[in-house]
VEXZA-999772 format. One record per residue (C-alpha): residue number from 1; y, z, x; residue in one letter. Coordinates in steps of 0.05 Angstrom, whole numbers, plus 5000, padded with zeros to 4 digits. Example, Ala and Ser with C-alpha at 12.3 -4.5 7.8 and 13.67 -1.06 7.14 Angstrom:
<rs>
{r 1,{4910,5156,5246},'A'};
{r 2,{4979,5143,5273},'S'};
</rs>
This chain:
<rs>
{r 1,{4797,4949,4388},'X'};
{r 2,{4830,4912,4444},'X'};
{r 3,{4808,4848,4458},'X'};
{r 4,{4763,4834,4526},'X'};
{r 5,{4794,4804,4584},'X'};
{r 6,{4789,4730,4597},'X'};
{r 7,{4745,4714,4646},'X'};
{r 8,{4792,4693,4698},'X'};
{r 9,{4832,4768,4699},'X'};
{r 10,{4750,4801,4689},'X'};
{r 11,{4730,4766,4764},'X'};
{r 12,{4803,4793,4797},'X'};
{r 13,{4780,4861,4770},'X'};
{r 14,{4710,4854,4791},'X'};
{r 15,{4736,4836,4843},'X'};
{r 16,{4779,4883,4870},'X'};
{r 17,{4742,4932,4848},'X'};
{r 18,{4681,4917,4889},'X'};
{r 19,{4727,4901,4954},'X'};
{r 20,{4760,4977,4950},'X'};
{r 21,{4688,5001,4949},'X'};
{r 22,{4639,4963,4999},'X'};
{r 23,{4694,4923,5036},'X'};
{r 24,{4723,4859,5026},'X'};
{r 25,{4672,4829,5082},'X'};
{r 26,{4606,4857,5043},'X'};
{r 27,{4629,4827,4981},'X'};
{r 28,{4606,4750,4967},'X'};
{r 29,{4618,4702,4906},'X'};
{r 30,{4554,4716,4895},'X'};
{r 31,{4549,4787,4886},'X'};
{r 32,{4619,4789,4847},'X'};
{r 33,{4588,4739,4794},'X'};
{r 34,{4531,4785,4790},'X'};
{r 35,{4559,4840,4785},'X'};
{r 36,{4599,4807,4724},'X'};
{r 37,{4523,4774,4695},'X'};
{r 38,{4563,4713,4700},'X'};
{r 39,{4535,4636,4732},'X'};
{r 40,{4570,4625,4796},'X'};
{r 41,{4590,4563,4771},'X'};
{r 42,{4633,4593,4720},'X'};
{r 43,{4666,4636,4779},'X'};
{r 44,{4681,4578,4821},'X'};
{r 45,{4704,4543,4748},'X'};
{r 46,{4764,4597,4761},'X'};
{r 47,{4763,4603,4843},'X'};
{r 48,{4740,4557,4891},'X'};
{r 49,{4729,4609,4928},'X'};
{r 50,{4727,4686,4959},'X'};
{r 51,{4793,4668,4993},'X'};
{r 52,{4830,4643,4932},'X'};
{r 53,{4813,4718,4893},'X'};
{r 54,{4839,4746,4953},'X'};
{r 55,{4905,4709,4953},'X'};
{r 56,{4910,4730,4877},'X'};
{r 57,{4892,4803,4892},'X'};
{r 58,{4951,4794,4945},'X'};
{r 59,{4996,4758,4898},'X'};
{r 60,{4988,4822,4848},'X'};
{r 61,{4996,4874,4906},'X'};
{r 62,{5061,4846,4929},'X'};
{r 63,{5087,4841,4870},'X'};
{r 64,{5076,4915,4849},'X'};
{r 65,{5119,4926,4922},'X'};
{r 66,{5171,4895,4896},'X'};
{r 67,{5170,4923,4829},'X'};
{r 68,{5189,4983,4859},'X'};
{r 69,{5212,4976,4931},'X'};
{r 70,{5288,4957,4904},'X'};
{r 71,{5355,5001,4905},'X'};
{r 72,{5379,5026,4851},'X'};
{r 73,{5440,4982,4813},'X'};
{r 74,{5505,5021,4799},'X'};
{r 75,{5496,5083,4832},'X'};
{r 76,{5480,5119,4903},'X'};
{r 77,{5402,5134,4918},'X'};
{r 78,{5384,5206,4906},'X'};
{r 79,{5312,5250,4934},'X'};
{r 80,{5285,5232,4856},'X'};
{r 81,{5290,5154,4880},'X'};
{r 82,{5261,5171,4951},'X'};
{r 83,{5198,5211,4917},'X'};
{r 84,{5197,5149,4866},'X'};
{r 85,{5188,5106,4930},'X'};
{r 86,{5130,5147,4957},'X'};
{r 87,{5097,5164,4896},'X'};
{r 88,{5095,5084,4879},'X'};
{r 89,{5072,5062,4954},'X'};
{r 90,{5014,5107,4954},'X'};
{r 91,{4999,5073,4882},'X'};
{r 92,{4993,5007,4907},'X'};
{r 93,{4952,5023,4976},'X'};
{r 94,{4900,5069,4938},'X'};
{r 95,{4894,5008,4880},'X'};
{r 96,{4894,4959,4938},'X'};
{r 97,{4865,4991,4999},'X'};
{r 98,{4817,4937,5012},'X'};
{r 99,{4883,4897,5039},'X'};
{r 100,{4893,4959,5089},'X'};
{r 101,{4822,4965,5111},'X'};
{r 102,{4811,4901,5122},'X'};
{r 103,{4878,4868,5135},'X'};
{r 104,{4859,4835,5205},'X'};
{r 105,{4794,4811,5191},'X'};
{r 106,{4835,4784,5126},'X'};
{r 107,{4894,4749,5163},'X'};
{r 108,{4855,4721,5221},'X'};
{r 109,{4806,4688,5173},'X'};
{r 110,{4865,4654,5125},'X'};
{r 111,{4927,4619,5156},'X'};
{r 112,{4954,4611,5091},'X'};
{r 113,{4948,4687,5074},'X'};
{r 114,{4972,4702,5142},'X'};
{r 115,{5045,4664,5135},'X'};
{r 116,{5048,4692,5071},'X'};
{r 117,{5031,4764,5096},'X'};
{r 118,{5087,4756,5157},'X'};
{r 119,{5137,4732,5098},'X'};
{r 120,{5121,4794,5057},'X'};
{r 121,{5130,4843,5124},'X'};
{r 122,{5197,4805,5143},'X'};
{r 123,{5226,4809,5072},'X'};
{r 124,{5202,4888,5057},'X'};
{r 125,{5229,4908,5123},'X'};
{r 126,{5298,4888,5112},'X'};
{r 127,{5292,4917,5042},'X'};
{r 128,{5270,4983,5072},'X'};
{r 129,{5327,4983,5117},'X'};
{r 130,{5370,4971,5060},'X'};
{r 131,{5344,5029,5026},'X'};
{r 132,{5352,5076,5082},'X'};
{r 133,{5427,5051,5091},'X'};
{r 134,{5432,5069,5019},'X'};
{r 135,{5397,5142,5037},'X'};
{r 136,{5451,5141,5091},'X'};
{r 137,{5514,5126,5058},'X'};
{r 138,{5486,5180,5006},'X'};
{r 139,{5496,5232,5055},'X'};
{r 140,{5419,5244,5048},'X'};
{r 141,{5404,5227,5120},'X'};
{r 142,{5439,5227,5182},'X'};
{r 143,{5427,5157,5221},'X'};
{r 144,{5455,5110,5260},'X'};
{r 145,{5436,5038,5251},'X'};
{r 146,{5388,5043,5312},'X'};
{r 147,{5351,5100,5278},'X'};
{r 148,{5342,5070,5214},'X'};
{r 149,{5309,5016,5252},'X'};
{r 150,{5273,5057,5288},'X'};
{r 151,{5248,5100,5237},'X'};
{r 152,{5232,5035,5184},'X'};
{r 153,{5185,4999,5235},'X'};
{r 154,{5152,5073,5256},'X'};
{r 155,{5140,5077,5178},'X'};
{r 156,{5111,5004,5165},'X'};
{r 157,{5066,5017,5227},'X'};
{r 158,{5039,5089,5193},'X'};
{r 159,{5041,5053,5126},'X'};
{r 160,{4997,4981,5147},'X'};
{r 161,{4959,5022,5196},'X'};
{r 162,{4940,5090,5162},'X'};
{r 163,{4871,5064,5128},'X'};
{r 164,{4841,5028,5200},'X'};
{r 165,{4869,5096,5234},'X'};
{r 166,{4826,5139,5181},'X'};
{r 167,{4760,5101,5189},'X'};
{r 168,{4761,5093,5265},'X'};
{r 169,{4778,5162,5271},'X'};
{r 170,{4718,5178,5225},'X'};
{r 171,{4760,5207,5172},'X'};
{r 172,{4743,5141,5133},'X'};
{r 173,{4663,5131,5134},'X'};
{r 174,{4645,5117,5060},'X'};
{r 175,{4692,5113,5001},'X'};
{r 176,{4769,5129,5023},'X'};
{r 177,{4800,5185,4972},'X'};
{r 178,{4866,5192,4939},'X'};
{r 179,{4881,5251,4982},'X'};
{r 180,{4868,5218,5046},'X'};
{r 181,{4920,5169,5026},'X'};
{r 182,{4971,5219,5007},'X'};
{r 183,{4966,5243,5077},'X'};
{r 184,{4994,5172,5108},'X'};
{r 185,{5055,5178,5058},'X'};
{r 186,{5065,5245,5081},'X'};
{r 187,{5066,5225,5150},'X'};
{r 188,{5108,5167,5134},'X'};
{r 189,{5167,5230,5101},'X'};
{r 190,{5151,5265,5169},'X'};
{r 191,{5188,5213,5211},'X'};
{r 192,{5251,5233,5176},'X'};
{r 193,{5249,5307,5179},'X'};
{r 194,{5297,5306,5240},'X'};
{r 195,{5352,5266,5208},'X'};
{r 196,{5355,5301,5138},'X'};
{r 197,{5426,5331,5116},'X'};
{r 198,{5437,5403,5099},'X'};
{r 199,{5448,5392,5023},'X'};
{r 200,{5384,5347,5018},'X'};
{r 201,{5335,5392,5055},'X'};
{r 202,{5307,5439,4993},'X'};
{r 203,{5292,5372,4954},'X'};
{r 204,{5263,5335,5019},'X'};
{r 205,{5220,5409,5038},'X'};
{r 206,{5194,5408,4974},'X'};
{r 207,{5177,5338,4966},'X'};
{r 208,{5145,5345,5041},'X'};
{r 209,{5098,5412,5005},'X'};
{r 210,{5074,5360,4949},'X'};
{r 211,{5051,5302,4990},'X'};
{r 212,{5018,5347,5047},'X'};
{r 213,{4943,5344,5053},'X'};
{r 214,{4926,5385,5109},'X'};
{r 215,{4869,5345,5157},'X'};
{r 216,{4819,5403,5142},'X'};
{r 217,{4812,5373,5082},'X'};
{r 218,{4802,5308,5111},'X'};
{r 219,{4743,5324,5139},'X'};
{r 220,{4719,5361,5091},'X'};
{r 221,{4709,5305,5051},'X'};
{r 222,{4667,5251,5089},'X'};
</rs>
């Protein structure tokens, strides 16, 4: 029998948990430490407050980014690396999409988080243009430097904006799904259909057939 989480890691779950599903701007202290049938003394014992779980929560999202948002050492990037990539992203946003739903209300209440947040865009940015050099010099896509630009802010706009675009669209009232999700990283593999090479297109058309959720189904479940 595994032991039970310390109390500290059993409010970040709490936590996060009850941000994915009301919203990080329903969720009090208060209602966290009830949730866990805890004193709200002995929350604030571990935070001082909502905003210090929050920069945690963040801490722990961008750290599964960069767990897997790195190129691989010692050889050339291949289409297993690229569905790797998408596969991992929509991972983190559908364990953390309480930091895409709410990520203005978030940054505009928190300088602190804020600077951090425009840190985390200006370091994954350059890594993502790394990684599409490395997609490049693979002979997997054919860019110039402008396009890879291009086509890496196009996909951190689609990426940090998909959630908002789903709710005030109305694809988004009540509990997001999985498969609404998998529809942003789809549209994120769109923006490169254009620039794929010959010998990578069965690989990249079949990857594209995978993430695909077609917006039927969208509204078919709200």
């Amino acid at each position: 029998m595994s032991p039970k989480p310390r109390t500290r890691e059993r409010i970040l779950q709490a936590s996060l948990e009850l941000f994915n599903a009301q919203g990080e701007r329903s969720v009090t202290t208060n209602h966290i430490a009830a949730h866990l049938e805890i004193s709200p003394g002995n929350l604030y014992y571990h935070f001082r407050n909502k905003q210090a779980i929050i920069a945690e929560l963040f801490d722990r999202y961008e750290g599964a980014v960069d767990g897997f948002l790195q190129l691989p050492e010692g050889r050339a990037v291949t289409m297993e690396d690229k569905t790797f990539y998408l596969e991992s992203l929509l991972s983190a946003m559908w364990d953390y999409r309480f930091l895409h739903r709410d990520l203005e209300h978030l940054l505009d209440g928190d300088e602190a988080l804020a600077e951090r947040y425009r840190s985390f865009a200006e370091s994954h940015l350059r890594v993502a243009r790394r990684i599409y050099g490395g997609f490049v010099d693979a002979g997997l896509l054919h860019m110039t430097e402008a396009q890879v630009e291009a086509v890496v802010l196009n996909a951190w706009i689609v990426v940090t904006s998909w959630v908002r675009f789903l709710c005030t669209a109305g694809w988004g009232q009540g509990c997001l799904t999985e498969p609404m999700l998998r529809r942003g990283i789809y549209q994120v593999l769109a923006l490169e259909d254009g620039f794929v090479s010959d010998g990578a297109r069965p690989a990249f058309d079949e990857l594209r057939r995978r993430l695909k959720v077609p917006l039927v189904a969208l509204f078919s479940v709200v």
